[in-house]
N, C-alpha and C positions, 0 to 999 in steps of 0.2 A: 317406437320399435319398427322397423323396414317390416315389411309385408313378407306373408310365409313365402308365396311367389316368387319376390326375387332374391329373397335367401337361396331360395332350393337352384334357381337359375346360377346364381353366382356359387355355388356347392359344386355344380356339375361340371362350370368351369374348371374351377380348382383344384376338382380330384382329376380330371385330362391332363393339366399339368404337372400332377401330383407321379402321375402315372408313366408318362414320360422324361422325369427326371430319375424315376427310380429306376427305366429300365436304361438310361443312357447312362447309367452310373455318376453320374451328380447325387452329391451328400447331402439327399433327404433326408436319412437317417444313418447311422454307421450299419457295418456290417452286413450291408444289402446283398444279399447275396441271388447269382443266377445261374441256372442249372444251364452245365455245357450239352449241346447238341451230340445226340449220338443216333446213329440208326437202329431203332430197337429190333426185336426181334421179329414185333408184329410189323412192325415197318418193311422190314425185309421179306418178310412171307407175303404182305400186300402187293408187294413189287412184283415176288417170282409170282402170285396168283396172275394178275393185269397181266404179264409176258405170256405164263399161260393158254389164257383164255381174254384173246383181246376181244376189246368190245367197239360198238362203233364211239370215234371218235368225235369229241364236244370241243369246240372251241371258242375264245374269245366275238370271233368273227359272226357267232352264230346266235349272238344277241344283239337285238336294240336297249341301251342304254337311255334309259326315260329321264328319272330325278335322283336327287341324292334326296336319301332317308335317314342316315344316320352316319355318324364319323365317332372311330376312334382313334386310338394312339398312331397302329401301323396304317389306317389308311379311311375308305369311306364305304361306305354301305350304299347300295343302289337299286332301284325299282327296276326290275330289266324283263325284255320281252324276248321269248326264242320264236326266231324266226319263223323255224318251220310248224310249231306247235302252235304257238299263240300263248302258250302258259306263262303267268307271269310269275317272276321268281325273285326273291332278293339276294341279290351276287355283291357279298363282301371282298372289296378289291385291296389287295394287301401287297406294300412298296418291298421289293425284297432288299434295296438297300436299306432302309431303317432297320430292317429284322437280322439283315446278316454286321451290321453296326452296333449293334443293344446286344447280340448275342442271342437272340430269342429264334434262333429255327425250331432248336426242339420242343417250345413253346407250339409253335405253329403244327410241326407232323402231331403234336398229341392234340391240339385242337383236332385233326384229322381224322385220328384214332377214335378219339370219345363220337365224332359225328358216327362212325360208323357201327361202333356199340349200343347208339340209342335210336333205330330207325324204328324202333316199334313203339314208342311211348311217346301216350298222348300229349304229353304235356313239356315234350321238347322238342327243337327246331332242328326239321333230317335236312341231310348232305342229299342232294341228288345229282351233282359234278361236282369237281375239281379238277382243275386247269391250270397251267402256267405259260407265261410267254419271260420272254425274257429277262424284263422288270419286272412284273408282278404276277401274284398269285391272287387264283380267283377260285371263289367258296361259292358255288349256288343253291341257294336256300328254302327252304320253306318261304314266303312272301305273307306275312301275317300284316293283314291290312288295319288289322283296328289300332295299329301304332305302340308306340313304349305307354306302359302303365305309368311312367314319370312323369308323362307327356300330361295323363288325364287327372291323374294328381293335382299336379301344377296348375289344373286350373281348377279343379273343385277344391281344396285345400284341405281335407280330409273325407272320409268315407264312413259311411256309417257300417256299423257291426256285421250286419250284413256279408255287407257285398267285401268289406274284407276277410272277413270269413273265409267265405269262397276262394276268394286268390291264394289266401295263405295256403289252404289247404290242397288247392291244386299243385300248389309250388313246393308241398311239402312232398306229398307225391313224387314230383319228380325229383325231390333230392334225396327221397328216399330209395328209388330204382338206382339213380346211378352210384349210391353207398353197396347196393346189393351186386355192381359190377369194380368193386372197392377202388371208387373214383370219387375224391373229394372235388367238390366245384369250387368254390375258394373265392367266387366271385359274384355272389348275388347282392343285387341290388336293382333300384325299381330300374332304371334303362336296361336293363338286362333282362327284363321278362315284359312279355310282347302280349297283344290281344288277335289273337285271330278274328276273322269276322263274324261270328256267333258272340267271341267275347271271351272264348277259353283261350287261359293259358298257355305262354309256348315260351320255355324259358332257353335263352339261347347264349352264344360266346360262349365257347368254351376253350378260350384261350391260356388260361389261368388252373385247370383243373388238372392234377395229380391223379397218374394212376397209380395201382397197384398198392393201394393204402385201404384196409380192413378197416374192422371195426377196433382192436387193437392196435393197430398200426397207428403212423407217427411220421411225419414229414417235419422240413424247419425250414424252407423256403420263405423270406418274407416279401409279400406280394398281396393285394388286394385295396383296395379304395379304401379312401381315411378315415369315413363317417361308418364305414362297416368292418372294419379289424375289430375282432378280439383281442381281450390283454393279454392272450398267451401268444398270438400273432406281435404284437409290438414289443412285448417282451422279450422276442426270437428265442422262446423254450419252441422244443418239440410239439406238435398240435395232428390232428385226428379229425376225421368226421365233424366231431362238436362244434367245430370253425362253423361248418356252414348252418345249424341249430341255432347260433349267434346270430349268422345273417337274416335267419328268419325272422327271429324276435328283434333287427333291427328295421326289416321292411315292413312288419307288422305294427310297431310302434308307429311309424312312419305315416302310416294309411291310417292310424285312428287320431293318430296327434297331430301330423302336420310337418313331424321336424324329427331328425334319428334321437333318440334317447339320454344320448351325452352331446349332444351338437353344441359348437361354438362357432363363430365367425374366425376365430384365430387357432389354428390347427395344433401349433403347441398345445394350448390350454383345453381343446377337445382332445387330445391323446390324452393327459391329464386326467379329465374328465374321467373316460374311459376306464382306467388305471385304477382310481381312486376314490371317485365320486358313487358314493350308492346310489343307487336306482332309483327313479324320483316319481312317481303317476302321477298324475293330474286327475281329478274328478272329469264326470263326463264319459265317463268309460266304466263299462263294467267290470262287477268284482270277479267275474269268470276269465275276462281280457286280461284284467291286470295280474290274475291268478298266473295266468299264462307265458305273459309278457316276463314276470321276476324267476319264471321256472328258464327260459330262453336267456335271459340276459344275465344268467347267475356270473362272477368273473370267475370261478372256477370252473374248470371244464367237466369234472369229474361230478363237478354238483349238477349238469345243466340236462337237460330233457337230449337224450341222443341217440332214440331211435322213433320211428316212421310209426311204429304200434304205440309206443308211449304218449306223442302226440295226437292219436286216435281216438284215445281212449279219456284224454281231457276233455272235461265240460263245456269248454270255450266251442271243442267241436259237436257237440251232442248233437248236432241238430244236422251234420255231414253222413250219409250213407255213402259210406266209402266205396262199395264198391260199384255204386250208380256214377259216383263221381267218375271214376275210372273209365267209365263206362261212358261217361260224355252226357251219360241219361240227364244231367240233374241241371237243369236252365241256367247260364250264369241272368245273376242281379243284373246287368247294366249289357246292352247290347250296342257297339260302335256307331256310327254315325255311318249310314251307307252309303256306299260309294257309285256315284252318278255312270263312272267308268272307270276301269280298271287302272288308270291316270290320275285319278279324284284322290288327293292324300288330303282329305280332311283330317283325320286321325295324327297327321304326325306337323313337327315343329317346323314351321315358315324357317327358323335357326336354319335347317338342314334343304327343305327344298327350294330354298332361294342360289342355294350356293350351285356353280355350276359345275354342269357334268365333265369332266375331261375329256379332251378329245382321243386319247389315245387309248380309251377303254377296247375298241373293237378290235384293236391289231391284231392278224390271224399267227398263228406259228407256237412249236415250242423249242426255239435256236438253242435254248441255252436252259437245261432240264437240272437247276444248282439244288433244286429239292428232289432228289430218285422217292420213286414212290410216290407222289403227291397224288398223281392225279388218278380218278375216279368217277366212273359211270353208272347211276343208278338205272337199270335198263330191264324191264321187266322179260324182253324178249331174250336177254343175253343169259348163256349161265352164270352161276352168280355164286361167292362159296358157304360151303356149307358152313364154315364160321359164323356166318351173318343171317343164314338163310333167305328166305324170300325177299326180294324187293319193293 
């Protein structure tokens, strides 16, 4: 049997390609459907605020581009320094032709939208610019140096109770704040939840996430990575919140076993799986985990654990004081490998920082503004609106 390592390596490949067929409209699956772009309404109130009350202006030109740290479908993720600060920040650089070719703008203003909904929770990664030049659009981020949780996975091959513990319930946390801002995330999975340098939590992209969807409410979008759909995602019935309750109990399984729950090397026969296949534990894991694990991975949605207190209040977490957690109070298990200088990416995959920087990251201007509303100043000096409050 191949090693858990380069299962999960060749996994990560597969759903990027997985990912990019679905949004170029190549027949992954039928009936893939993509929401058309529209200027919502917060999109327009963000415009007329920025006309309003302009702030000082951020640009491309006003970083140094170090390494690349991570890549996805629309582009690459980057280590970058502002000039005038010295702060270092990770600026997701995004091609606006693949976005406006796939159809996915309005994909991208709601990534925009959600950064700006969640700048006060701990345990997700804030906006503090947005910028465009003419080709591309740039996100600047939180810079969480401890690297992707997939990263530290892939080389310890599972984790003990513990310290998955911990993440889970960090991670639960914030997908419990953004249901209370009725935002399903639609897209967890471990490269999508980051370690800062302590080692907490910081669950980011939110590229994929749905607003305006309750705890009743229903979207039928299909959209998310192979190894983490629910069958009511691959079914393309209508689906709620519980999607991302699924995701948990598949990143959870994940960190105790090694491998997602219904995992195959052939994607047919993992949808299948999925579908069809009951729930299987492995000894080695506790009867509180696995307690937890068959509540999360129920395939009906109606059966599955799907609010933030009912996860609280199971066993598996007894030993989580929730609101220390919250609170940052409570030590994570496992502390990153520290960084020599703000350049030192030990924490993240030789994959990504061998690859080179582009050159055309710096170009100053915004000639050609094809996204109104994009861009955005976190600026503690500037007023700032009372939608959001503080900065």
């Amino acid at each position: 049997m191949r090693c858990v390592a380069a299962v999960m390596r060749d996994r990560k490949a597969d759903a990027s390609d997985f990912v990019l067929k679905l949004l170029s409209g190549s027949p992954a699956y039928p009936r893939v459907d993509s929401e058309e772009f529209e200027e919502t309404q917060s999109q327009a109130s963000a415009a007329a605020w920025n006309r309003k009350f302009p702030r000082r202006k951020v640009e491309a030109a006003h970083f140094d581009y170090l390494k690349v740290i991570g890549k996805g479908s629309f582009g690459k993720v980057l280590l970058a320094r502002h000039k005038e600060t010295d702060v270092h920040y990770a600026v997701k650089v995004l091609q606006k032709s693949t976005i406006q070719n796939t159809k996915q703008q309005g994909q991208v203003m709601c990534e925009r939208s959600v950064l700006l909904q969640t700048l006060d929770h701990p345990f997700l990664v804030r906006l503090h610019y947005s910028f465009q030049t003419s080709e591309k659009l740039y996100f600047v981020l939180d810079y969480a140096s401890g690297g992707e949780l997939f990263y530290h996975l892939q080389r310890e091959r599972v984790f003990l109770e513990p310290r998955a513990r911990f993440y889970a319930a960090e991670i639960a946390s914030a997908l419990g704040y953004l249901h209370t801002l009725r935002i399903i995330y639609r897209d967890l999975k471990l490269e999508n939840v980051l370690l800062d340098r302590q080692g907490h939590v910081l669950l980011t992209d939110f590229g994929l996430c749905k607003e305006g969807v309750g705890a009743t409410g229903h979207t039928g979008t299909f959209c998310g990575t192979p190894e983490y759909l629910p069958p009511e995602v691959l079914q393309q019935r209508e689906y709620g919140p519980a999607v991302d309750w699924w995701g948990l109990g598949v990143v959870l399984h994940e960190m105790l076993y090694g491998l997602p729950p219904f995992y195959s090397e052939h994607r047919s026969e993992m949808m299948r799986n999925i579908l069809q296949q009951p729930l299987s534990l492995g000894s080695g894991v506790s009867k509180r985990a696995r307690d937890l694990l068959s509540r999360l991975l129920q395939k009906e949605p109606e059966k599955r654990l799907h609010k933030l207190s009912e996860l609280e209040c199971h066993s598996f977490f007894s030993p989580i004081k929730w609101v220390e957690l919250l609170a940052k109070k409570v030590p994570p298990p496992f502390t990153p490998a520290q960084q020599t200088c703000p350049g030192d990416l030990v924490n993240f995959d030789p994959e990504f920082t061998e690859l080179p920087v582009p050159l055309s990251l710096g170009v100053c201007g915004e000639a050609d503004l094809t996204f109104s509303g994009f861009s955005y100043t976190c600026d503690n000096a500037a007023v700032v609106s009372p939608q959001h409050g503080k900065n």
